[in-house]
C-alpha positions as CSV (number, residue, x, y, z in Angstrom):
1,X,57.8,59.2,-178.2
2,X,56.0,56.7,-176.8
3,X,55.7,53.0,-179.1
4,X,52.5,53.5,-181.3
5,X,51.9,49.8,-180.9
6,X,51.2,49.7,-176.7
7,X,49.6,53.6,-177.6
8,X,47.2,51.5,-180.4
9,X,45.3,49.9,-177.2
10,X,46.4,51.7,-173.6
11,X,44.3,54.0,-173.2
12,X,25.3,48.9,-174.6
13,X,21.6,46.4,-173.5
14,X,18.7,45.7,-174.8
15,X,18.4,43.9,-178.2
16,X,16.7,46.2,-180.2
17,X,17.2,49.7,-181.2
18,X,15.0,52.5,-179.7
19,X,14.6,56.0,-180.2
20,X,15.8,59.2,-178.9
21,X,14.4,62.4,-179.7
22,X,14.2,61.6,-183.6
23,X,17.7,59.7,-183.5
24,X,18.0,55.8,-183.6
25,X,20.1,54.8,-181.2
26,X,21.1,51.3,-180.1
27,X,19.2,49.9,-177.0
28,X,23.0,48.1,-176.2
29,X,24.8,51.2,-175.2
30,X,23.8,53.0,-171.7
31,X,25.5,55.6,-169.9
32,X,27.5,55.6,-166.5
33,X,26.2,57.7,-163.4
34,X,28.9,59.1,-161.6
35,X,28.8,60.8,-158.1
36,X,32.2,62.9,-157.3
37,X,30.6,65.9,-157.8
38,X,28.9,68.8,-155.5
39,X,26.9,70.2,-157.5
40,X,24.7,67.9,-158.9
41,X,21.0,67.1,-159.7
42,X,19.7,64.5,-157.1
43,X,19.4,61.2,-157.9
44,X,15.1,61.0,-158.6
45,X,16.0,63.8,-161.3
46,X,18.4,61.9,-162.8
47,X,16.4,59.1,-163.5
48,X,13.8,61.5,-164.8
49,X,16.6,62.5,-167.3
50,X,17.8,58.8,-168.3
51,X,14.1,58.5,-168.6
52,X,13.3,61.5,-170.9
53,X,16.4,60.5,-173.0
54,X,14.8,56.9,-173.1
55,X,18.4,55.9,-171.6
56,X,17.7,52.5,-170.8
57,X,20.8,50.8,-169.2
58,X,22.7,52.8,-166.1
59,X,26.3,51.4,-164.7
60,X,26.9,53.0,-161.4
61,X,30.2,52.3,-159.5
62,X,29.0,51.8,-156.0
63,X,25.3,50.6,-154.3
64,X,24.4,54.5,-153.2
65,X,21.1,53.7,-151.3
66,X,19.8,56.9,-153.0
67,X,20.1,56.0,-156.3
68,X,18.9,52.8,-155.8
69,X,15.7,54.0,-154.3
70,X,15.4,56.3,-157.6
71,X,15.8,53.2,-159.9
72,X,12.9,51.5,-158.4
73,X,10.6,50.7,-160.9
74,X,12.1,52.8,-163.6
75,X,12.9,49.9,-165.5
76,X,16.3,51.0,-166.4
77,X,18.6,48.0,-166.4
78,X,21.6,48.2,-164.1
79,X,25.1,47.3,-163.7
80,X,25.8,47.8,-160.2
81,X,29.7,48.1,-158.2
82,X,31.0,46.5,-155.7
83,X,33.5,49.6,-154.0
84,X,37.2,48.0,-154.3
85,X,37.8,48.3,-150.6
86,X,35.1,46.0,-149.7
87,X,36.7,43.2,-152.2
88,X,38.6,41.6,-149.8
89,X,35.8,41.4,-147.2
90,X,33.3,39.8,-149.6
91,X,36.3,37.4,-150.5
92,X,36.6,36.0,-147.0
93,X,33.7,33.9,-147.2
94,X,30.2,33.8,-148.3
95,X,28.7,34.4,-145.5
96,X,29.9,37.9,-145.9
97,X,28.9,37.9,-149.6
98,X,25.7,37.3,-148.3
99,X,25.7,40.1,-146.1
100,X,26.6,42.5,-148.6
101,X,24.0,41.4,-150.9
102,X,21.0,41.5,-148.0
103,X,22.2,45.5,-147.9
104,X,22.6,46.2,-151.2
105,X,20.8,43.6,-153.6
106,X,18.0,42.1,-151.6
107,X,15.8,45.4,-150.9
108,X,15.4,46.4,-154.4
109,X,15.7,42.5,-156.0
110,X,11.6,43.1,-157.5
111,X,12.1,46.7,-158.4
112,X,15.2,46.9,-160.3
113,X,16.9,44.7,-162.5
114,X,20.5,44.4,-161.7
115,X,21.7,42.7,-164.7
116,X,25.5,42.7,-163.4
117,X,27.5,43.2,-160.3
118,X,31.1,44.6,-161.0
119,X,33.6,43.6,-158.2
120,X,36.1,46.0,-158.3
121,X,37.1,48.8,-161.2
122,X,40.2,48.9,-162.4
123,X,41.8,46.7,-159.4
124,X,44.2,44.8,-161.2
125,X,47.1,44.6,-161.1
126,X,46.7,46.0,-157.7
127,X,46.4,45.0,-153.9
128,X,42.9,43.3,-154.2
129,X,44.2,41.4,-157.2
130,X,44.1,38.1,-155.7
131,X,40.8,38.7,-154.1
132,X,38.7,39.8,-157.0
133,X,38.2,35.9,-158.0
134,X,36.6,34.4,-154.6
135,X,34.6,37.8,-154.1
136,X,32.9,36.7,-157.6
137,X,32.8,33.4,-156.7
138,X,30.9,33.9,-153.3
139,X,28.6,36.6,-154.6
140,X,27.6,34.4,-157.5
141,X,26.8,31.5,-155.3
142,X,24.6,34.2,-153.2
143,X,23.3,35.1,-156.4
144,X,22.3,31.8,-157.7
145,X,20.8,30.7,-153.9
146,X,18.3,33.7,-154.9
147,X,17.2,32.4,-158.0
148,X,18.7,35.6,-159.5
149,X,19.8,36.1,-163.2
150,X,22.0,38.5,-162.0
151,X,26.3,38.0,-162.9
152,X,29.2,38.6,-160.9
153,X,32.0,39.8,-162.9
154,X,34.7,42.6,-162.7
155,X,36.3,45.9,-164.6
156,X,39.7,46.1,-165.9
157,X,41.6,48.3,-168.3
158,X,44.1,48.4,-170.9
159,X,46.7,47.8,-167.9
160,X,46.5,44.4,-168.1
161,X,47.7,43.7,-171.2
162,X,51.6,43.5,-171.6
163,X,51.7,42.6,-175.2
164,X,48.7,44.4,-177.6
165,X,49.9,44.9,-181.1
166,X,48.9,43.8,-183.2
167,X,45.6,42.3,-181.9
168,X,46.5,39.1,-182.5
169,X,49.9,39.0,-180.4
170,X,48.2,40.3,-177.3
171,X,48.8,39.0,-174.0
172,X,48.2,39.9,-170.0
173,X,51.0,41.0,-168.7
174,X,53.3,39.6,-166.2
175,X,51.9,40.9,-162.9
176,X,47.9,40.0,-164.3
177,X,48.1,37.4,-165.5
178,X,48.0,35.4,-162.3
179,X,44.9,37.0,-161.5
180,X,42.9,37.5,-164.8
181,X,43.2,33.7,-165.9
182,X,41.5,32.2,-163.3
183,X,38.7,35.2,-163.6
184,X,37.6,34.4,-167.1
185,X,37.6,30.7,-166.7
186,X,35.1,31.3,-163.6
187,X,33.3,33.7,-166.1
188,X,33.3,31.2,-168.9
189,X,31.9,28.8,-166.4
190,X,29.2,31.0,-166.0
191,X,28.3,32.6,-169.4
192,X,29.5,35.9,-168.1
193,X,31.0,38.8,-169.7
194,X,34.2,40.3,-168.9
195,X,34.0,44.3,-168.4
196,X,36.6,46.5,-170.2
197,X,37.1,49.8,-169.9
198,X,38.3,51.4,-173.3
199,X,39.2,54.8,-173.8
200,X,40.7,55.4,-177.5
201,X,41.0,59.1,-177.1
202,X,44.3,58.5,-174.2
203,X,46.3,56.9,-177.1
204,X,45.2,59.6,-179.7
205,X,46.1,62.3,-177.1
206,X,48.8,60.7,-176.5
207,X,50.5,60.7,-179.9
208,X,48.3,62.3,-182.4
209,X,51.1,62.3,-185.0
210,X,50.9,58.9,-185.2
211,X,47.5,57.6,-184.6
212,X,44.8,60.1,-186.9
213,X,41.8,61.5,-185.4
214,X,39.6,59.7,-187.5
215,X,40.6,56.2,-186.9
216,X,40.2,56.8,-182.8
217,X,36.7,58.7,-184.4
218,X,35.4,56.0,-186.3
219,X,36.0,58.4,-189.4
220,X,38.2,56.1,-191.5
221,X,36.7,54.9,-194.6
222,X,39.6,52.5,-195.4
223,X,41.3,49.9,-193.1
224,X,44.5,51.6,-192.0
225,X,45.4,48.7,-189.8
226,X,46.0,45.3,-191.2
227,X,47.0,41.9,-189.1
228,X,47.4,38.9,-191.1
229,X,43.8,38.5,-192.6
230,X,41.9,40.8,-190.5
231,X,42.0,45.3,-190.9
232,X,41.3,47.8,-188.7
233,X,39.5,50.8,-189.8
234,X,38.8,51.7,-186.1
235,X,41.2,51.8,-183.0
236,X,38.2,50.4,-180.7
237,X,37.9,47.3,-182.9
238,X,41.7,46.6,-182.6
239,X,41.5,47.2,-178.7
240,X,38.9,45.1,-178.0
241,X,40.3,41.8,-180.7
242,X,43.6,42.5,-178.4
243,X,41.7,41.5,-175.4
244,X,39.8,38.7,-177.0
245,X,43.5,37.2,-178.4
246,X,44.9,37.5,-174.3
247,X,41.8,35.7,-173.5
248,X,42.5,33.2,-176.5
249,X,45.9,32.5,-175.1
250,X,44.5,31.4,-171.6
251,X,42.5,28.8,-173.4
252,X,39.2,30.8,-173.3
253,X,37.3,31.7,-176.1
254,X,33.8,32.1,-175.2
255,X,33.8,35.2,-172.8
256,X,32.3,38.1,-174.2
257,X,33.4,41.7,-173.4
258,X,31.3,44.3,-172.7
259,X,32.7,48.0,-173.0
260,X,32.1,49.4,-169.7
261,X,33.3,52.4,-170.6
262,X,34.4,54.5,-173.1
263,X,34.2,58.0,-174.1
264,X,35.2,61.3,-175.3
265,X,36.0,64.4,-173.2
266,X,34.6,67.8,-174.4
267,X,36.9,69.8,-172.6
268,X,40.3,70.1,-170.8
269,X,43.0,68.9,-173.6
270,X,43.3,72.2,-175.9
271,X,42.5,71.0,-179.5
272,X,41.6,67.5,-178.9
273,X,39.1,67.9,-176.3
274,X,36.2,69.8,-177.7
275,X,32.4,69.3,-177.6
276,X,32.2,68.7,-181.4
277,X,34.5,65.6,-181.2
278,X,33.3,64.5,-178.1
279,X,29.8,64.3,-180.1
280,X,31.8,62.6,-182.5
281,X,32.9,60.0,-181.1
282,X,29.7,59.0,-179.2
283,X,27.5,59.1,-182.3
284,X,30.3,57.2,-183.9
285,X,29.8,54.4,-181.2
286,X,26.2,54.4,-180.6
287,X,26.2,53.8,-184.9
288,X,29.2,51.2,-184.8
289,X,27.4,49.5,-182.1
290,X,24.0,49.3,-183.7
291,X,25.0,49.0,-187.4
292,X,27.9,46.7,-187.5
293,X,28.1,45.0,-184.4
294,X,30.9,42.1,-183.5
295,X,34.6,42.6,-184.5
296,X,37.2,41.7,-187.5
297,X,37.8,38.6,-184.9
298,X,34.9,38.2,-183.3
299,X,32.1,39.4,-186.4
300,X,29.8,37.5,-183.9
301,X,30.3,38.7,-181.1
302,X,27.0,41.4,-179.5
303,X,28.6,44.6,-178.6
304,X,27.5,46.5,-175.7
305,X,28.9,49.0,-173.6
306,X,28.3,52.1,-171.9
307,X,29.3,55.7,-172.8
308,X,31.0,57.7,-170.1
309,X,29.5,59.5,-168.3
310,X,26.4,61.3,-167.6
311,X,27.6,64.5,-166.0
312,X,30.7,66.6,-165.9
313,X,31.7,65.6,-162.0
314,X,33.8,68.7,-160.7
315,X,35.3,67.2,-157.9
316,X,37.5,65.2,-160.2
317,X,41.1,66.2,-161.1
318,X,41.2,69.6,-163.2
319,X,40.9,69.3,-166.5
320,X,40.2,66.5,-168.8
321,X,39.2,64.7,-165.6
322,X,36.2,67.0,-164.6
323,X,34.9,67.1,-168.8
324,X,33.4,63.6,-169.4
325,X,29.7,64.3,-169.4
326,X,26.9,64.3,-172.0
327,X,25.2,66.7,-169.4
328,X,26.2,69.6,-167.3
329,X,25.3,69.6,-163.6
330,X,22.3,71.9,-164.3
331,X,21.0,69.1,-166.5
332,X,21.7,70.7,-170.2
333,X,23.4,68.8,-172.8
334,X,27.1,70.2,-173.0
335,X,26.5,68.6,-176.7
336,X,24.0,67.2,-178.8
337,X,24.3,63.4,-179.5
338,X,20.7,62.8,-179.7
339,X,19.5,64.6,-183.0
């Protein structure tokens, strides 16, 4: 059996709240668009649908020229990806930043408002490790010579933590660390957030005898985890104070973390993959999010994040893989998170 304390934490963003067919949900949490799919609706009907669902923030993992052409002037807010192969060549120099950004940024700079560009998902540790910090650092300076708001930053995962219970014993592992430190001192340099991607339901499913359903659900009404003064009565809270102690022990303390995704399949996993606790979960968030906000470490601290995903992409692995989205291909809610 797997150790229940790594298992606690492997594996939104407007300020104000707005409403979605009768239910309040919070203008912080948005919604990833993914593409590995052949059977879905085309990119101007899915802005329609972010648009009917008054979605108002969209994180898509690569600059698809279509999409971006469907965004303009839809004022949904974007988090935009930099593809992990083409890392290395924005790292080279800035001139090829600035080539990259003339394709993908430039064209659509007074119709859409890129609010962040992710270089790289889930990249370290990993080949472009040691290239993920001068790809920021170029593509902010490109940034910046536009006169654009816009902030470079990356995604990473509950992989780069070696240590991560409890919370406040956390550390990047051995073969990150190298590359993460240097990454959130550039982003504390430049107010940005770090992008985590936090799944609770892999630890659950993982070892459900050991971590209950309704502490990975936001169900608990007592704290059921407790680390020195601070409880946990939620496994997200105690994954994301883990990554703010790492950070902590790199001498950085002002980088805020915004969940870039997280999740709940509704399908896939026999009893712990249905639509009814993939609602769950979401509503769960959307609430935490908008209701309480921060973290027993960080009660400060704006939570934001994005729920993934959109669509149930079929192209995927089978199984779990393929059962992410809010909506099927033909555009129908597999469940109902917005009543």
């Amino acid at each position: 059996m797997a150790d229940l304390r790594v298992l606690l934490v492997l594996s939104l963003t407007l300020h104000t709240c707005f409403e979605v067919h009768g239910h309040k949900t919070s203008g912080n949490v948005g919604v990833c668009y993914g593409l590995i799919g052949d059977n879905l609706p085309s990119p101007k009907d899915v802005v329609s649908l972010y648009k009917q669902y008054n979605i108002q923030k969209m994180r898509i993992f690569e600059p698809y020229p279509q999409v971006l052409e469907a965004l303009r002037g839809s004022n949904i807010e974007l988090t935009l990806g930099v593809r992990n192969n083409d890392i290395p060549i924005l790292a080279s120099d800035e001139g090829a930043a600035n080539s990259w950004f003339m394709s993908n940024v430039h064209p659509y700079m007074n119709d859409i408002h890129i609010s962040h560009i992710t270089v790289g998902n889930e990249v370290i540790p990993g080949e472009f490790s040691e290239s993920i910090l001068p790809a920021m650092q170029n593509l902010q300076n490109v940034l910046n010579s536009n006169n654009l708001g816009t902030r470079a930053t990356t995604v990473v995962h509950s992989a780069v933590l070696g240590t991560s219970f409890p919370p406040s014993a956390a550390t990047f592992s051995d073969s990150s660390r190298p590359f993460i430190s240097g990454i959130i001192q550039f982003l504390s340099s430049q107010n940005s957030p770090l992008l985590v991607n936090l799944y609770p339901y892999f630890p659950y499913a993982a070892d459900p005898e050991n971590i209950r359903l309704d502490y990975a659900q936001f169900r608990a009404h007592e704290p059921l985890i407790n680390d020195g003064d601070l409880s946990y009565s939620n496994l997200l809270d105690a994954m994301l104070d883990a990554f703010f102690s790492a950070m902590e022990k790199e001498g950085v303390s002002d980088v805020n973390i915004v969940i870039s995704e997280t999740g709940w399949p509704h399908d896939g996993n026999s009893n712990f993959t249905t639509p009814g606790l993939a609602a769950t979960y979401n509503r769960n968030f959307i609430h935490h999010v908008h209701n309480f906000g921060g973290t027993p470490k960080r009660p400060d601290a704006l939570l934001q994040g994005f729920i993934f995903a959109m669509f149930d992409e079929d192209l995927k692995d089978p199984g779990v893989e393929q059962k992410w989205g809010l909506f099927s291909p033909n555009m129908k809610p597999n469940y109902n998170i917005f009543s």
